[in-house]
C-alpha positions in Angstrom: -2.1 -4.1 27.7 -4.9 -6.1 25.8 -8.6 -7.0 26.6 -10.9 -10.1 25.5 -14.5 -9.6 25.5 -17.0 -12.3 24.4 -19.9 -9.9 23.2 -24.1 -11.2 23.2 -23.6 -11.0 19.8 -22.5 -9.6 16.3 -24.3 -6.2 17.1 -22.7 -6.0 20.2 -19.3 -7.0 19.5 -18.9 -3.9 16.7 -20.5 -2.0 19.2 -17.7 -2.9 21.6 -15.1 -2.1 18.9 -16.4 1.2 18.2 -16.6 2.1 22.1 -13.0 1.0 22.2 -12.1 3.0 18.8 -13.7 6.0 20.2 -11.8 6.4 23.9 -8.1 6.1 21.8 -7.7 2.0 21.7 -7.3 -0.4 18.7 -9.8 -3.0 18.6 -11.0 -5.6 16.2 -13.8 -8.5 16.0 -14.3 -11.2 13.6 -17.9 -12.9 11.9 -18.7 -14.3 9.0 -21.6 -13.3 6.5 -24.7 -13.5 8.8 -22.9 -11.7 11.5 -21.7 -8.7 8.6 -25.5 -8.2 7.7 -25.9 -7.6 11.9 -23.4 -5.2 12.0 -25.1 -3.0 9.3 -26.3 -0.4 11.7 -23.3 0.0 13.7 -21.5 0.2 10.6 -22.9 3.2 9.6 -22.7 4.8 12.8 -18.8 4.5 12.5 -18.5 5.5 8.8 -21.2 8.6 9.9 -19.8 9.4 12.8 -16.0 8.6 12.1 -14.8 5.9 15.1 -12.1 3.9 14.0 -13.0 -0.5 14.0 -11.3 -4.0 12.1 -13.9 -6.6 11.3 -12.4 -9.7 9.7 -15.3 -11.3 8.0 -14.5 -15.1 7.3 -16.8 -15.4 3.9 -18.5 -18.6 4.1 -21.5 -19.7 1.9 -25.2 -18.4 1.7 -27.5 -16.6 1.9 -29.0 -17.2 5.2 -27.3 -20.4 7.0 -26.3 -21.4 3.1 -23.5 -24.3 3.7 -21.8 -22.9 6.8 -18.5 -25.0 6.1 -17.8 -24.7 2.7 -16.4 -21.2 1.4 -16.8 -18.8 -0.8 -16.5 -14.5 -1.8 -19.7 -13.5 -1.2 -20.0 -10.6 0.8 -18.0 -8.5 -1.0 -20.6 -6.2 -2.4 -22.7 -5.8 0.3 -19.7 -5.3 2.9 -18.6 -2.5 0.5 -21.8 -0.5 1.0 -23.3 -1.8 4.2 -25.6 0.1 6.5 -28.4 2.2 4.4 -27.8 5.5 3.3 -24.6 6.6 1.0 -22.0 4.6 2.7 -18.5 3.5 1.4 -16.2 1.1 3.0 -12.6 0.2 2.9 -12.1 -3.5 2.1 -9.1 -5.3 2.5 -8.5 -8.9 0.3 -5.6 -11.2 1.6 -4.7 -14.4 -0.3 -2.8 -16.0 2.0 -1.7 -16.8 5.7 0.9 -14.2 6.0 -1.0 -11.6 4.4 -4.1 -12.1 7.1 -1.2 -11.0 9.5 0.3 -8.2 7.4 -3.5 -6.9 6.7 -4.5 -6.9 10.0 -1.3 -4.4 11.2 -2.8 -2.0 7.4 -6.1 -2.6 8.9 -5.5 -1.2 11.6 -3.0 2.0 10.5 -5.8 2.8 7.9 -8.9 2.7 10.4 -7.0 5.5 12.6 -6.0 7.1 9.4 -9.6 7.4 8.0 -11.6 7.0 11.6 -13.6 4.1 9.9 -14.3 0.7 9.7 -12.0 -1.2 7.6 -13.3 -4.8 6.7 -10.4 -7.6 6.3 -12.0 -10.0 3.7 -11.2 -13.5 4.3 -12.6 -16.2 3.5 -12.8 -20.5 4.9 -10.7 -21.8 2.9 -7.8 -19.1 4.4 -10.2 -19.6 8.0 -10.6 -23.4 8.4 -8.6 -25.0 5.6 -4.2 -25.9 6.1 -1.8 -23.6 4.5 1.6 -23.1 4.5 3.3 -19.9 5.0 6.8 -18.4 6.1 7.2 -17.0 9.7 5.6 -13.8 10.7 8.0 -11.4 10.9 7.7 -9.5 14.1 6.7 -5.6 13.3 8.7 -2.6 13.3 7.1 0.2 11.4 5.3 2.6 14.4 1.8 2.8 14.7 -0.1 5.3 12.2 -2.8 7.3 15.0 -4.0 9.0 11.4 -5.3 13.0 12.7 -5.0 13.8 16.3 -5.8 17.2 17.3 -2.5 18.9 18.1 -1.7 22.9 19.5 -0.2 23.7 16.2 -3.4 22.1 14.6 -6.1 24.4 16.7 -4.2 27.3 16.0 -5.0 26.6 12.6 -8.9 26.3 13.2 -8.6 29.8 15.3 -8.7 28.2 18.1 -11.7 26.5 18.3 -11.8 22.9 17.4 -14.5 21.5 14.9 -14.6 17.5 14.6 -16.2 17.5 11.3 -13.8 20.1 9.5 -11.4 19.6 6.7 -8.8 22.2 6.6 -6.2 20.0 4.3 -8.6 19.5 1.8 -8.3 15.5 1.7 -11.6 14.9 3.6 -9.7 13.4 7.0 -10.7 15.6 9.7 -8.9 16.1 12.8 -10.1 13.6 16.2 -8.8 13.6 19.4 -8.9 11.2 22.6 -10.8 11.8 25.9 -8.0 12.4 28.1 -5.2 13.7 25.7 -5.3 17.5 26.8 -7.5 18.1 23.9 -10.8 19.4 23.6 -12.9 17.0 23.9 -16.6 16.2 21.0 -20.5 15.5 20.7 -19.7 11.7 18.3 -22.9 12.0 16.4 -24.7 9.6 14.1 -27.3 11.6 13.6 -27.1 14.6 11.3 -24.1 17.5 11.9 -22.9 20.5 10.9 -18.9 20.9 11.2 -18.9 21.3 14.5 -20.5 18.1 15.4 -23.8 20.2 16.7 -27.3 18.4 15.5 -28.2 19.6 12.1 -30.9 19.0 9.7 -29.9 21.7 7.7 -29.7 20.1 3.7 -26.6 22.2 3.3 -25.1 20.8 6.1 -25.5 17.1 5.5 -24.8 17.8 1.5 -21.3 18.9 2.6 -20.9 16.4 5.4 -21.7 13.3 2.7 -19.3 15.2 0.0 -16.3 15.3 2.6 -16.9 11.5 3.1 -16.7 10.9 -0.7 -13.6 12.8 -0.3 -12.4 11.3 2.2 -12.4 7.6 0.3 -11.2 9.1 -3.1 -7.8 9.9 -0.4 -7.7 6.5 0.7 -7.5 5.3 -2.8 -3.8 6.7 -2.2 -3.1 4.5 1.1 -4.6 1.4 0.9 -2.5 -1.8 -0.2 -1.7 -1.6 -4.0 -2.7 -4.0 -6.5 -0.4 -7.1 -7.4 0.5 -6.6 -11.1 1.5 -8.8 -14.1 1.7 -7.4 -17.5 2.4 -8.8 -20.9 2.5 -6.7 -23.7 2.2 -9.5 -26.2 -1.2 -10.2 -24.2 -4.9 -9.7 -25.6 -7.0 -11.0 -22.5 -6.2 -10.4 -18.9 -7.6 -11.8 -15.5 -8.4 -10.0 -12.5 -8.8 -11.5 -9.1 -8.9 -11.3 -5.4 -8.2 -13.3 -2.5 -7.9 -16.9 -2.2 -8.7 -17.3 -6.4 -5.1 -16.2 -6.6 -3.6 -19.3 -7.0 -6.0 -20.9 -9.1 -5.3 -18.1 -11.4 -1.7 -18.0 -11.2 -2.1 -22.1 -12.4 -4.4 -21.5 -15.0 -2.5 -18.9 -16.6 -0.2 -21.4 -17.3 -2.5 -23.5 -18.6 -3.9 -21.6 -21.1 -0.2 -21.2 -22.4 0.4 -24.3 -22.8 -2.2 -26.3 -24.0 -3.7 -23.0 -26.2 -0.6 -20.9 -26.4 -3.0 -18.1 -24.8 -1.1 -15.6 -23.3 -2.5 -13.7 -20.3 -1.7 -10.8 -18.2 -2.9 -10.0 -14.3 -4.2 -8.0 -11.4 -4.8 -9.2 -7.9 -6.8 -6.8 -6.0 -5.5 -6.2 -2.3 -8.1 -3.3 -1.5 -11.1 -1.6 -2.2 -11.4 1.0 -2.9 -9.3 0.5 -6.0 -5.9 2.2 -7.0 -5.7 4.4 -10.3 -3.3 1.0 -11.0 -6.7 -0.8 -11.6 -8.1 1.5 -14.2 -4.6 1.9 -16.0 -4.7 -2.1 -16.2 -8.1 -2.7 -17.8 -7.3 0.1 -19.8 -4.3 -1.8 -21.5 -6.4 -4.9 -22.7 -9.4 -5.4 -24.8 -10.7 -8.4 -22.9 -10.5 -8.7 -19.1 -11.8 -11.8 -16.8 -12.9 -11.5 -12.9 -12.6 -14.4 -11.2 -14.4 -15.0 -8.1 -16.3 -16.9 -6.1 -20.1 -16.2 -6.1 -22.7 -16.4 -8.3 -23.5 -12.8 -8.7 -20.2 -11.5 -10.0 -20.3 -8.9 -6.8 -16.6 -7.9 -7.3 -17.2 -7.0 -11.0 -20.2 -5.1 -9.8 -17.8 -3.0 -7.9 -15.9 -2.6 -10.6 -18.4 -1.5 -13.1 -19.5 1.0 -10.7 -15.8 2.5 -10.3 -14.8 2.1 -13.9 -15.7 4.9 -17.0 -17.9 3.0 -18.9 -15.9 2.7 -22.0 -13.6 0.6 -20.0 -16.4 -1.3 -18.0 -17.4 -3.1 -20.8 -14.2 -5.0 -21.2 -15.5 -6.9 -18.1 -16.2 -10.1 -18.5 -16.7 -12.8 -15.7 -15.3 -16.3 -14.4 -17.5 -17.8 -11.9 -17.7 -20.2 -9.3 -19.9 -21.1 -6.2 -20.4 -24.6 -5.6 -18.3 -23.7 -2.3 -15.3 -25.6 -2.7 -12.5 -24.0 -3.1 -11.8 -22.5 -7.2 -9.4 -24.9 -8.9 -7.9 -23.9 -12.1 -9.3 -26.3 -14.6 -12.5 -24.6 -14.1 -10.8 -21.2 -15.0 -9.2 -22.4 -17.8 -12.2 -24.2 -19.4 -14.4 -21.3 -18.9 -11.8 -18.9 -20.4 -11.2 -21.2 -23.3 -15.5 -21.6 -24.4 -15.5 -17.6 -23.8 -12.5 -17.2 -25.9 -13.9 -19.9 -28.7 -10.9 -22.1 -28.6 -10.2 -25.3 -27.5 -7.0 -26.6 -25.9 -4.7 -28.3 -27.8 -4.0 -32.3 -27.4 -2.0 -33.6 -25.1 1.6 -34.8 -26.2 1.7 -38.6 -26.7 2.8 -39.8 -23.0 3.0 -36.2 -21.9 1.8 -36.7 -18.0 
C-alpha cells in the first residue's frame, strides 16, 4: 500500500511527488534549505498546474552550506513565494513533536483540497535535537480528496469538463484521477485557458493567476488556526512561530516578573494567515516577531499581508547565531526596545 523511492536528487524527488500527486496517490519528500531552492521549478509547475505534494523542509542554517547542524527559520520567505513568477504557497509551522505528526495528516488533507504543494516548516532543533511528546494518537478523521470530478458535478459544467474552471466561486477547481471513470486532462505548466488548452491569450492567463489568488484567499479559511493568548490589561504583544514557542512562552513570564510587563500572544500555525492574525495586531499598539533569522522573513510576510496602518506596529526580536532561541535573549531585547530595565533580584531569590 506504500512506496519508498530514493530520488537522484531534490529536483527529482518533488518531481516524483508530483507524478504521484497527479495519478490519485498521496506523497511527500523531505530537504532542507538547499534542496527547497532546487525544487523551485517544480514548485511552480505544481502551484501552475494544480498537482497536489508535502515537502517537509527541515530549516537548517545558511545561505549556501551555512552551518549545516545548527538550526534556524530561515526559509520561510522564500518557501512562501518560491519558483518565479506570482506564486503563493501554503506553509505549515509545527512547534513540536506531535504537531509534525498532526501537520503532516493537515498537510496532506489541504494539498488535495487546494491541488498544491503544502510546505511543512520544521526546523533541526524539532529534526535532530531530543524532545518529549505524548503518544501519537492513531487517526480517525477520513481522508479530505478536496474536488473530484463527480456526474452531478459535469452536469453542472453542461457536460463538458474544464480542469481550470471555478463554478463555486472559491477558486478550487474540480480534478479528477486517470482511471476513475472520469474524463480525463492536458496538466499544463505552460499557459491555459479554462479548459487546460495552450493559451497565450493575456485575458486568459490574467484570469487564470486571479483564480489562484482566489484560490489562497479560501485557504485562509482551512488551514490550521493560530494559537491565541490575549490580555486585555496588555500594551505589547509577541508573535511567533515554530520552535520560538517555548522560548516565548518563558519569557513572557519573565518580563512579568522581573518588569511587571504584561504580554499577550500569537503563535502562527500556517501561512497564509487567518483573519485571527489581523484582529490580534489590531488589538495592541506594540507587537514583537520572534524568529530565528537575521532578515526578519516572517515579519516580511506579515507586512505584506497586513493594512499598513497595522503593519507598523511590527517590531522585531531576532536571533541567528543557530542555536536554538532561549528566552533570556527575548526578554533582554524586549526590555532595551521597551526602555526598561528589569527589576533586582529578591535578596536569596534563586
Amino acid at each position: 500500500t506504500f512506496a519508498i523511492v530514493q530520488a537522484e536528487d531534490e529536483i527529482a524527488a518533488l518531481g516524483i511527488v508530483l507524478g504521484a500527486g497527479w495519478a490519485g496517490a498521496r506523497a511527500m519528500t523531505s530537504t532542507s534549505g538547499p534542496g527547497i531552492s532546487l525544487m523551485a521549478e517544480f514548485a511552480g509547475l505544481a502551484y501552475y498546474a494544480e498537482v497536489p505534494g508535502v515537502v517537509y523542509d527541515i530549516q537548517r542554517v545558511g545561505p549556501s552550506t551555512g552551518l549545516p547542524t545548527r538550526t534556524a527559520q530561515g526559509d520561510v520567505l522564500s518557501t512562501a513565494v518560491l519558483s518565479h513568477g506570482d506564486t503563493r504557497h501554503i506553509l505549515l509551522f509545527p512547534g513540536s513533536v506531535g504537531e509534525c505528526y498532526e501537520m503532516s495528516m493537515d498537510a496532506f488533507d489541504l494539498a488535495e483540497r487546494f491541488q498544491t504543494v503544502v510546505f511543512v516548516m520544521s526546523d533541526l532543533d524539532l529534526g535532530m535535537n531530543t524532545w518529549m511528546s505524548d503518544p501519537f494518537e492513531y487517526p480517525t478523521r477520513p481522508l479530505d480528496r478536496g474536488k473530484l470530478l463527480d456526474e452531478a458535478t459535469l452536469r453542472r459544467m453542461g457536460g463538458q469538463f474544464a480542469r481550470y474552471l471555478d463554478i463555486d466561486g472559491d477558486g478550487i477547481p474540480y480534478r479528477t484521477i486517470p482511471g476513475d471513470g472520469m474524463p480525463a486532462y492536458f496538466c499544463r505548466g505552460s499557459g491555459h485557458n479554462e479548459r487546460g488548452q495552450y493559451s497565450e491569450r493575456p485575458d486568459d492567463y490574467q484570469r487564470n493567476l486571479d483564480r489562484l489568488a482566489r484560490k489562497f484567499e479560501t485557504a485562509r479559511r482551512h488551514v490550521p488556526a493560530p494559537e491565541v493568548h490575549d490580555d486585555p490589561e496588555a500594551e505589547i504583544a509577541f508573535v511567533a512561530y515554530g520552535t520560538s514557542h517555548w522560548a516565548v512562552l518563558e519569557s513572557r513570564d519573565q518580563l512579568l516578573r522581573e518588569a511587571g510587563l504584561r504580554t499577550a500572544y500569537l503563535r502562527i500555525r500556517a501561512y497564509p494567515f487567518s483573519d485571527e492574525v489581523a484582529a490580534f495586531v489590531a488589538r495592541y499598539p506594540r507587537v514583537y516577531v520572534v524568529e530565528q533569522n537575521r532578515d526578519a522573513q516572517m515579519k516580511a510576510l506579515l507586512r505584506m499581508d497586513l493594512p499598513a496602518e497595522l503593519a507598523v506596529r511590527l517590531r522585531s526580536v531576532l536571533h541567528y547565531n543557530g542555536l536554538p532561541i532561549d528566552a533570556r535573549s527575548i526578554t533582554d531585547e524586549v526590555l532595551a526596545q521597551e526602555g526598561l530595565k528589569a527589576r533586582p533580584a529578591a535578596a536569596g531569590a534563586q
